[in-house]
N, C-alpha and C positions, 0 to 999 in steps of 0.2 A: 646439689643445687640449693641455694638459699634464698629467701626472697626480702627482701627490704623494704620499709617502707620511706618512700622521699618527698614525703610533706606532712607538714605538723594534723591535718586530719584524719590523712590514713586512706586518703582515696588516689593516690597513685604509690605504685609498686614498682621495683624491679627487682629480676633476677641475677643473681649472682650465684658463678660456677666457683669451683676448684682451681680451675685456669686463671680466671680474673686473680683471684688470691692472689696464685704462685705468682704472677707477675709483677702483681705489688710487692709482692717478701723480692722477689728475684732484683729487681730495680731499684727497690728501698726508698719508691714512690713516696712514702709516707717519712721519711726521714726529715726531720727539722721541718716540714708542712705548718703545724700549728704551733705558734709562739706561745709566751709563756704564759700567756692570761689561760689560756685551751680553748677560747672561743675560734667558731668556726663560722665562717660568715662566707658571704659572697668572695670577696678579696684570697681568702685561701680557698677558694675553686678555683678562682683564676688562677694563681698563683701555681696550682695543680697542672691546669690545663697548658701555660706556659712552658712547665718543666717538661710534659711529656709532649709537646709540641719540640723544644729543641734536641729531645732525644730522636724524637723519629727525624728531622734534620739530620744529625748524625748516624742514625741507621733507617734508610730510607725501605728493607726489608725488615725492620724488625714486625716478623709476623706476632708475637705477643703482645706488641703497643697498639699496630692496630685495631685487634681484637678489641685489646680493653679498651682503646680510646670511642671507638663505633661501641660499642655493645653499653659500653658503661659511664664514661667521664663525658662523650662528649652526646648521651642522650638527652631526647625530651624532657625528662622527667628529674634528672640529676640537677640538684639543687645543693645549697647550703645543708639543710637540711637531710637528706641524701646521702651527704659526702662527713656530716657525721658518722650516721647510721652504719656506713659502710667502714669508716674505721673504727668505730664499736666491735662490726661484726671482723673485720679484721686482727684487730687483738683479742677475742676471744677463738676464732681460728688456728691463732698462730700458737697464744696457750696452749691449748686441747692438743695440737699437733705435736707439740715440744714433752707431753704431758705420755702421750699416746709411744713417741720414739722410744721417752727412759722407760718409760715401764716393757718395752721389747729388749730394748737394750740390758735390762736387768734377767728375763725371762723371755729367749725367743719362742718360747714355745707356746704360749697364750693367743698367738696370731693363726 
């Protein structure tokens, strides 16, 4: 579990699991999301919020969009700000994960 901070003073938090993660790599939530400037603004939350709005449209059980849209995109506290943080802490996840495979894959026996 990881916890975030989603406002520029630090007085609101959320947590974010392993689940949340896989869901973004799974969905590739984060694909094409922020334009080429990289600012992240209100316009790409929505922009977020929309996409996985038309995904649960077309999967009306997807039990992992729920999850993440309740627990995380579509909370109190998820802001512009937030939804940085969260793909900071997203690509440094995704590194360490890819980082953590080769070196089993090199040497299974260190695990």
């Amino acid at each position: 579990m990881y916890k975030i901070q989603t406002n520029q003073t630090g007085s609101r938090e959320m947590l974010i699991t392993d689940a949340h993660l896989r869901t973004i790599e799974n969905r590739a939530l984060f694909k094409d999301l922020v334009d080429s400037t990289g600012i992240i603004n209100e316009e790409v939350l929505e922009k977020l919020k929309m996409n996985v709005r038309a995904l649960l449209e077309h999967e009306k059980d997807a039990h992992d969009l729920i999850v993440f849209s309740h627990e995380v995109l579509f909370h109190d506290n998820m802001k512009a700000f937030g939804l940085g943080q969260l793909i900071k802490l997203y690509t440094n996840w995704l590194n360490t994960k890819t980082e953590v495979e080769k070196a089993y894959f090199e040497d299974p026996s260190i695990l």
